[in-house]
C-alpha positions in Angstrom: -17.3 22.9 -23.3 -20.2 24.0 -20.9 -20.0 23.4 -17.7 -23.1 21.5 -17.0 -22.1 19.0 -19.6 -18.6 18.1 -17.5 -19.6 15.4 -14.4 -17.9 16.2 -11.1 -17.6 13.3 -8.4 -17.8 14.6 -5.2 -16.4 13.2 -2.0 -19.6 13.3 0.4 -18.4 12.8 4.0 -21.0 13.6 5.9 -19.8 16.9 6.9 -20.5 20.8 6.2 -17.9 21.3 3.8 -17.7 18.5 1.4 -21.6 19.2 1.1 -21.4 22.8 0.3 -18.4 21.7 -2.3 -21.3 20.2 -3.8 -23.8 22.9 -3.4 -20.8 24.8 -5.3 -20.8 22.6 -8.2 -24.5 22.8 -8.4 -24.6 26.4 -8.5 -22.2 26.6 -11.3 -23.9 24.2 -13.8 -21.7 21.0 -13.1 -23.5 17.8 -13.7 -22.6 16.4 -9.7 -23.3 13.0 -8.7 -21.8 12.2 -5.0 -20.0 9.0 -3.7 -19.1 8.4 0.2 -16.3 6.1 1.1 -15.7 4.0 3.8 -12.3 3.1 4.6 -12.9 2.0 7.9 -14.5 -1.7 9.1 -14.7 -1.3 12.6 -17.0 -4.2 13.3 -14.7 -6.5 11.2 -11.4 -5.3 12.9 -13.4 -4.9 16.7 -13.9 -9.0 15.7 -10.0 -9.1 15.4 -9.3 -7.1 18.9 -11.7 -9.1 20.7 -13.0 -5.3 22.2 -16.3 -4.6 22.6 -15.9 -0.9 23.9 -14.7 -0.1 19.7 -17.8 -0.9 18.9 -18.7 2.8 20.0 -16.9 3.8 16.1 -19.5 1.8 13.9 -22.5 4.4 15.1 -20.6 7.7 14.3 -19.3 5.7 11.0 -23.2 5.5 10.3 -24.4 8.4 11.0 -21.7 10.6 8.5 -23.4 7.8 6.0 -27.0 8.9 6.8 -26.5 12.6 7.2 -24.4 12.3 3.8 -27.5 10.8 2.1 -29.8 13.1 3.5 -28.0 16.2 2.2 -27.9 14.5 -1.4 -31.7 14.0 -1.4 -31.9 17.5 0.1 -30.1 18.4 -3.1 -31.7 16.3 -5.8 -28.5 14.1 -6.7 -27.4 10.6 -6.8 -25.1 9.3 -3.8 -23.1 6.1 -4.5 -21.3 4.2 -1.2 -18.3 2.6 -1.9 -15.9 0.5 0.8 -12.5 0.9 0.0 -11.5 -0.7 3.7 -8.6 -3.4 1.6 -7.4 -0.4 -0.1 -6.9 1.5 3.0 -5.8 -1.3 5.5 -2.8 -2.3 2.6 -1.7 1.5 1.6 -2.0 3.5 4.7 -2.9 2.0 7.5 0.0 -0.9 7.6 2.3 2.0 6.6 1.1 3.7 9.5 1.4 1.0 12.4 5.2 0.4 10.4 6.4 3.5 10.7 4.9 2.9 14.5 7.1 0.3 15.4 10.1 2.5 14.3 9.2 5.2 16.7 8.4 7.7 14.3 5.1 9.4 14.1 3.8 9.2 10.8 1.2 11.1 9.1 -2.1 8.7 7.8 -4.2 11.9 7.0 -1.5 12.9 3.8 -1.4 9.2 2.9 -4.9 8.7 2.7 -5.3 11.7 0.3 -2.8 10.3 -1.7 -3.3 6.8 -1.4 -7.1 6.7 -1.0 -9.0 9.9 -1.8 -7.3 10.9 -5.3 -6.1 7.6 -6.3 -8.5 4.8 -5.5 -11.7 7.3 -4.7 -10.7 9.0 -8.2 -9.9 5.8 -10.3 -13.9 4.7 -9.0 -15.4 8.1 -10.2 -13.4 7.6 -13.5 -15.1 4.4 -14.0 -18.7 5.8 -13.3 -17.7 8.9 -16.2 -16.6 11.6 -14.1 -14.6 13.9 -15.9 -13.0 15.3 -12.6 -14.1 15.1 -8.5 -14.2 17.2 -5.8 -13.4 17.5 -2.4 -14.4 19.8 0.8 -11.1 20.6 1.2 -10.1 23.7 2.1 -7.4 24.3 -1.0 -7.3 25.7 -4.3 -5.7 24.0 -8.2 -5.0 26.1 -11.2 -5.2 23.9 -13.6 -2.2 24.9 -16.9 -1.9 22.3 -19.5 0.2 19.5 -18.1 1.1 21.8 -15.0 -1.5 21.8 -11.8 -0.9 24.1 -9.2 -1.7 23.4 -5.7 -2.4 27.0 -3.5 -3.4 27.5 -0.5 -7.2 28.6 0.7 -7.8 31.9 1.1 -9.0 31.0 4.6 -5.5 30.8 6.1 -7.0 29.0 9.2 -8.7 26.1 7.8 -6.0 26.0 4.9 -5.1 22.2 4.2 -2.4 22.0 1.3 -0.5 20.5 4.3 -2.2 17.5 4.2 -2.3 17.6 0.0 1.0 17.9 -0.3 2.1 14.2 -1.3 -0.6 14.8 -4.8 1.3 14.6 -7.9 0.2 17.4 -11.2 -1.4 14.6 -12.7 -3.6 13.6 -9.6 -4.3 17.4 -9.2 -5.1 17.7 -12.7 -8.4 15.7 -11.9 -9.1 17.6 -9.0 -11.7 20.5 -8.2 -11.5 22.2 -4.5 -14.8 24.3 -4.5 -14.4 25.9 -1.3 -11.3 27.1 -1.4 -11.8 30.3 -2.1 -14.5 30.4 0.7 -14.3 31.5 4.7 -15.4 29.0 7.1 -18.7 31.6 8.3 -19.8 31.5 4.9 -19.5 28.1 3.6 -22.1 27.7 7.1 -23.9 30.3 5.7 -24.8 28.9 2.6 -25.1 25.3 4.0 -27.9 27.4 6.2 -29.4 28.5 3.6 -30.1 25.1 1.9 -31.9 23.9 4.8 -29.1 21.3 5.5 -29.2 19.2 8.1 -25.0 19.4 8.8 -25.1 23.0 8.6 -24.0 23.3 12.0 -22.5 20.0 12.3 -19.5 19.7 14.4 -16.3 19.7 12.4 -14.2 16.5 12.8 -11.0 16.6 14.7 -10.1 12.8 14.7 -7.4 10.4 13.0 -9.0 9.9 9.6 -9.9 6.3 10.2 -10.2 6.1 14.1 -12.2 9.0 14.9 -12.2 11.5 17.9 -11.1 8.7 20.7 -7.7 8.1 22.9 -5.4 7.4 20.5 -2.5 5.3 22.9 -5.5 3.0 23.5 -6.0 2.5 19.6 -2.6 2.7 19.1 -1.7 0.0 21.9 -4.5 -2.7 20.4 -2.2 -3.2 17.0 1.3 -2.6 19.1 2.2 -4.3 21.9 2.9 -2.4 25.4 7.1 -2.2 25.8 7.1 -0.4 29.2 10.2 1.1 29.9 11.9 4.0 32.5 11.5 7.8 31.8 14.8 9.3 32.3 15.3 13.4 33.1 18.1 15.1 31.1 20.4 14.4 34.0 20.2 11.0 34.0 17.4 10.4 37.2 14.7 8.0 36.8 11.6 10.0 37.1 8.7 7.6 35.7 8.3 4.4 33.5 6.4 4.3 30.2 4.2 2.3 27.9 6.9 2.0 24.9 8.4 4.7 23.3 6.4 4.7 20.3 3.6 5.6 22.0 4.9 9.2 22.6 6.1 12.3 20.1 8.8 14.9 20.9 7.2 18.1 22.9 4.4 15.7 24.2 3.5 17.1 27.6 -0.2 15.4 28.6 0.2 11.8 29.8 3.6 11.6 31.0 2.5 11.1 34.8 5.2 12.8 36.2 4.7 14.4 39.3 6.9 16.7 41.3 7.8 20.3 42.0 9.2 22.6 39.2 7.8 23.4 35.5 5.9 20.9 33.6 7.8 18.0 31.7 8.0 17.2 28.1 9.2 14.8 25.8 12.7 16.0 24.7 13.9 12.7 22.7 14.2 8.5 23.1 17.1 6.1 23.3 15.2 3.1 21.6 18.4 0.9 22.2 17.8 1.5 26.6 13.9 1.6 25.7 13.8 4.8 27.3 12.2 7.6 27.1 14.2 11.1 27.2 12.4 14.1 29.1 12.8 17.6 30.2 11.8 20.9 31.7 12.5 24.6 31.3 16.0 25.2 29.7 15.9 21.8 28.8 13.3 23.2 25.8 16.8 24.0 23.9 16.7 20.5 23.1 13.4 20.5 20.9 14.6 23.1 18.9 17.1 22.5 15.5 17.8 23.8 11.9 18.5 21.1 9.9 16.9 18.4 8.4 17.3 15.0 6.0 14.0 14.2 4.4 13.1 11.3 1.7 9.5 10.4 0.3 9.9 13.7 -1.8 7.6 14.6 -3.7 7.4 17.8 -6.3 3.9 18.6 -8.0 5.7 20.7 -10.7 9.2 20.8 -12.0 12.2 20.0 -9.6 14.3 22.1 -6.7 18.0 23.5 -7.4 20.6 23.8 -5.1 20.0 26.6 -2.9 16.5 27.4 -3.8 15.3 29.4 -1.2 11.6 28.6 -0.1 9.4 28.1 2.8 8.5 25.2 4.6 5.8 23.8 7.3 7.0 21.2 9.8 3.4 20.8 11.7 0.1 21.5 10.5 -0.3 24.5 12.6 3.2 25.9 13.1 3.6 28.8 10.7 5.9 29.1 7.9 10.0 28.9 8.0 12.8 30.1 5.5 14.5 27.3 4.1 17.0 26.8 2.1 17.3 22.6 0.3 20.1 21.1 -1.2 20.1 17.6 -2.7 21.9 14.6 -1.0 21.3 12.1 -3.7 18.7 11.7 -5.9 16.0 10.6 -3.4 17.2 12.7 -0.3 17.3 16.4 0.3 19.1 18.0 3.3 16.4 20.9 4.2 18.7 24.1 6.3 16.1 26.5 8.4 17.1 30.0 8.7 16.4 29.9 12.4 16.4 27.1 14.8 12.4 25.5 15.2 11.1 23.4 17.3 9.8 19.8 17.7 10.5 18.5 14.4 9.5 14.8 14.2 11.1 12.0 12.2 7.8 10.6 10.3 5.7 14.0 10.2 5.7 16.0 6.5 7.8 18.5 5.6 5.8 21.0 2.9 7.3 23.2 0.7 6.1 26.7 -0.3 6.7 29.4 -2.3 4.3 32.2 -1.2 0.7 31.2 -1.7 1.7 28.0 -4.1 2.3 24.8 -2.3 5.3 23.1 -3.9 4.8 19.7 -2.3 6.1 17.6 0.7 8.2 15.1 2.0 8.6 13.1 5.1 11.1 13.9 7.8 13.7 11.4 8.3 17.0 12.7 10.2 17.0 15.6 12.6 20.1 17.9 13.6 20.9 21.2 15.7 23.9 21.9 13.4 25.8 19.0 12.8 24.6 17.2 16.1 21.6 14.7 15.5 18.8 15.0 18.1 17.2 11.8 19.6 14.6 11.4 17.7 
C-alpha cells in the first residue's frame, strides 16, 4: 500500500514537535489530518475551587489551541478539537490525587499516554478513519507482525520511552513517532524552514494538565493542608510542614529550614506521627537502596524469567541501572539493583530496558536497602 493512501492522526499540541511530526508525515506522502485535545477544564474546575488566580491556566490553554490551528493552516490540513476533560478527570487525574493521599508520588504524564493519548485520543481518530496516529514524541516503534517495539530516540536527551512505557504492543501497533529519529536542533530547523510560527516556541516543562505553576498550591486546592512537625534523623524538631504528601524523598527546595550546617532534604515520612523525616550530609546514606517491589507491570512484548538481567530507569533523568527481576507472584516482581541508587519513590515508574529497546514499566511500590524497608 502507498503511503499517501494510509491516514495518520496526529496529535497537534501546539508545540514545535508534534508540528514537525506532522511536517514529517507530509513529507513522506501520508494523508495527515490533525486533532488537538483538551483534557483540561480550567474554568469549570476554577468554578469548583472558588479561585480566581487559576484562571491564569485558561489563556496559555488557548493559546497552544490557536498556535496549533495556525500551523495546520500554515500546512494546508484539517485540525479537529476534541475535549476529552471526563476521560481525563476519571482515568488519570482521580488516580493521581489517590495515590496523593497515600503519600506516594505518582506519575500523571505515563497515565495520560496510556489512558488518554493512545487510548481515548486513538479510539477518536479510529472513528474519523485513521489507519494509525502520531505523536511529537521523542521515541521510536518497529512495527513486526503482532510484536511492536518501543526504542528509544536517537536524541538521548529529549528521549521519552520513560513516559511510554505503560503502552501495550497493540496500542503501539497503531502508533507512528516521526521525530524520533531526529535531534532537537533539527526538528527547529525544519519547523524554521516552514515559516512556523512555534518554531522557536518554548518547550513545555509543566504537569500535563496543570501547566508550568507551584504545584503544592495546585496540589493543596484538591487535598487538604495536614500540617505536621519535621523531625532531623536524630529525633529534634527542626520545622513543621504542610502534610506529608505534599513532599517526595530527596526534596531539598521548600523545606524552610534554617540553621548552620549543609542543606536539608527529605530522607523519608512516618505517616502514622504525620511527620516528616529529614536529613543532611551522611544522612544521604538513607536515600540510597537496591531493592525494589513493584506492581502495575506492564510488558510490551513477551514476559521476564527469573533472573533476567536488564536495565532499568527509576526517574526520568537518572541514567540507567543493572537489574536483575524475579517474580513474587503473578502481579508483583521484586526488582535487585546491582548497586545501591538513590531516591527511589513509592508511586514513580520503574522502566525496563534492554539496550536501545524499551521493555516497559511498572510502578514502584515497596522500597528496601537490603532487607530493611526505607520510609517511604
Amino acid at each position: 500500500m502507498e503511503n499517501k493512501k494510509i491516514k495518520v492522526i496526529v496529535g497537534l499540541s501546539g508545540g514545535v514537535d508534534s508540528s514537525v511530526a506532522l511536517i514529517k508525515l507530509i513529507e513522506q506522502g501520508y494523508d495527515v489530518e490533525a486533532m488537538y485535545m483538551r483534557n483540561w477544564d480550567s474554568a469549570i474546575n476554577n468554578d469548583v475551587l472558588g479561585n480566581p488566580d487559576l484562571m491564569d491556566d485558561v489563556c496559555p490553554q488557548e493559546r497552544d489551541y490557536q498556535d496549533a490551528l495556525a500551523v495546520a493552516n500554515t500546512l494546508g490540513i484539517k485540525l479537529h478539537r476534541v475535549d476529552f476533560i471526563d476521560e481525563y478527570w476519571d482515568n488519570v487525574f482521580t488516580y493521581f490525587l489517590d495515590e496523593y493521599r497515600k503519600n506516594r508520588t505518582p506519575n500523571p504524564d505515563i497515565l495520560c499516554n496510556k489512558e488518554i493519548k493512545f487510548k481515548t485520543f486513538l479510539d477518536k481518530a479510529l472513528a474519523l478513519g485513521a489507519d494509525y496516529i502520531a505523536m511529537g514524541h521523542y521515541a521510536r516503534v518497529i512495527h513486526d507482525g503482532d510484536h511492536n517495539y518501543l526504542l528509544r530516540a536517537v536524541d538521548a536527551n529529549k528521549d521519552q520511552t520513560y513516559f511510554l512505557s505503560q503502552l501495550t504492543s497493540k496500542q503501539l501497533a497503531k502508533a507512528l513517532f516521526p521525530i524520533g529519529d531526529m535531534l532537537k536542533p533539527s526538528v527547529r530547523d525544519l519547523a524554521r524552514e516552514y515559516k512556523l510560527v512555534v518554531a522557536d516556541k518554548k518547550d513545555s516543562t509543566g504537569v500535563c494538565f496543570i501547566g508550568e505553576r507551584n504545584f503544592k498550591e495546585f496540589l493543596m486546592n484538591y487535598i487538604p493542608a495536614n500540617p505536621g512537625k519535621i523531625i532531623s534523623t536524630d529525633g529534634k524538631v527542626v520545622g513543621t510542614h504542610d502534610g506529608v504528601m505534599y513532599y517526595t524523598i530527596g526534596q531539598r527546595h521548600g523545606l524552610h529550614i534554617g540553621g548552620p550546617g549543609e542543606a536539608w532534604f527529605v530522607c523519608g515520612k512516618d505517616t502514622l506521627k504525620n511527620e516528616l523525616i529529614v536529613g543532611q550530609g551522611s544522612d544521604a546514606e538513607l536515600l540510597y537502596a537496591n531493592r525494589v517491589i513493584v506492581n502495575n507491570i506492564n510488558i510490551i512484548n513477551g514476559t521476564f524469567t527469573n533472573g533476567q538481567k536488564m536495565t532499568a530507569k527509576f526517574r526520568y533523568r537518572q541514567p540507567d541501572e543493572e537489574i536483575t527481576v524475579n517474580w513474587l507472584d503473578q502481579d508483583t516482581l521484586e526488582v535487585k539493583c546491582a548497586r545501591p541508587v538513590k531516591a527511589i519513590t513509592p508511586g514513580q515508574a520503574c522502566v525496563f530496558y534492554d539496550g536501545e529497546y524499551c521493555l516497559g514499566g511498572a510502578t514502584i511500590d515497596q522500597v528496601y536497602m537490603n532487607d530493611v524497608k526505607r520510609k517511604y
